[in-house]
C-alpha positions in Angstrom: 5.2 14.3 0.9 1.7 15.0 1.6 -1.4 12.7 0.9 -3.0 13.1 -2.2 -6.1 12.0 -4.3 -5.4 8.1 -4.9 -2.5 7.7 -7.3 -1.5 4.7 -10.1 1.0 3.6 -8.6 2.4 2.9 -12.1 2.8 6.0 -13.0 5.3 6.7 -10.1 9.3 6.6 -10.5 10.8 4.2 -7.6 11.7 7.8 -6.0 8.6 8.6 -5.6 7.5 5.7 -4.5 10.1 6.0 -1.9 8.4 9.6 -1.0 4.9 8.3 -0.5 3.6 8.7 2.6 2.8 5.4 4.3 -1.2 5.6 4.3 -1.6 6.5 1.0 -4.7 5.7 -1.1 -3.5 3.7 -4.4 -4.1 2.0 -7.3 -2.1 0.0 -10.2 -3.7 0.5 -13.3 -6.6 2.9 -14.3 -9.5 0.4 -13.0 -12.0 1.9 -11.2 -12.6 -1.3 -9.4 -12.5 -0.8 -5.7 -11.0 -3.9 -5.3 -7.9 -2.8 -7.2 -7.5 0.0 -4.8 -4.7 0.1 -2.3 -2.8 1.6 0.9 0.7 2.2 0.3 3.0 0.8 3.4 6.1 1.6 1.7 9.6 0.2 0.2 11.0 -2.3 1.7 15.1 -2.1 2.6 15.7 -5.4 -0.6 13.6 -2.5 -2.4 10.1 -4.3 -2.2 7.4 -2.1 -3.2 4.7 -3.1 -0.5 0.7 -2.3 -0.1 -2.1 -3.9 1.0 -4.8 -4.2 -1.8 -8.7 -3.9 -0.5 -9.7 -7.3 -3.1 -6.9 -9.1 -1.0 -8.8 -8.2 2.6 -12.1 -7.8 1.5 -12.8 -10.8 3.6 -11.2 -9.7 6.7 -12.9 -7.3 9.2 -12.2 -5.6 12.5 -9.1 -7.1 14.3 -7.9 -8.9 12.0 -8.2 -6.8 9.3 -6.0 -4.2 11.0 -3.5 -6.4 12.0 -3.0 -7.7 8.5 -2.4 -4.0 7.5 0.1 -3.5 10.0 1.5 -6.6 9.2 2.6 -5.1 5.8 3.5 -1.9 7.2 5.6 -3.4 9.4 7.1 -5.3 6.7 7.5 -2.1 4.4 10.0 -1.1 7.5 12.1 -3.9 7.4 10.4 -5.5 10.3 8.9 -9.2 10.9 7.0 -10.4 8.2 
């Protein structure tokens, strides 16, 4: 699947979930808040739906704001959490 304009995430079956590219621009909800935006990492192998949401890292920069992300993509693969 291709990236898109951001998606609500609600409005997605868990098979398309599981097609979202990992990179993804989305939100949950209809709030324009850019805090309630999110990058998709994925579905985790227990079935996890996992993303990292910009109000949860707006305090992070740099560094350690892209390993957080990676963190959760990694995690979205079944890797270390």
């Amino acid at each position: 699947m291709k990236y898109q304009k951001i998606l609500n995430i609600w409005n997605l079956s868990q098979e398309e979930r599981k097609a979202l590219p990992a990179g993804q621009w989305i939100t949950a909800g209809n709030s324009s808040d850019p805090h309630h935006r999110g990058i998709w990492c994925g579905v985790s192998p227990s079935g996890s739906d996992v993303a990292v949401w910009m109000g949860n890292i707006k305090g992070l920069k740099g560094e350690a704001r892209a390993a957080h992300i990676q963190r959760l993509m990694d995690y979205a693969k079944g890797g270390a959490s």
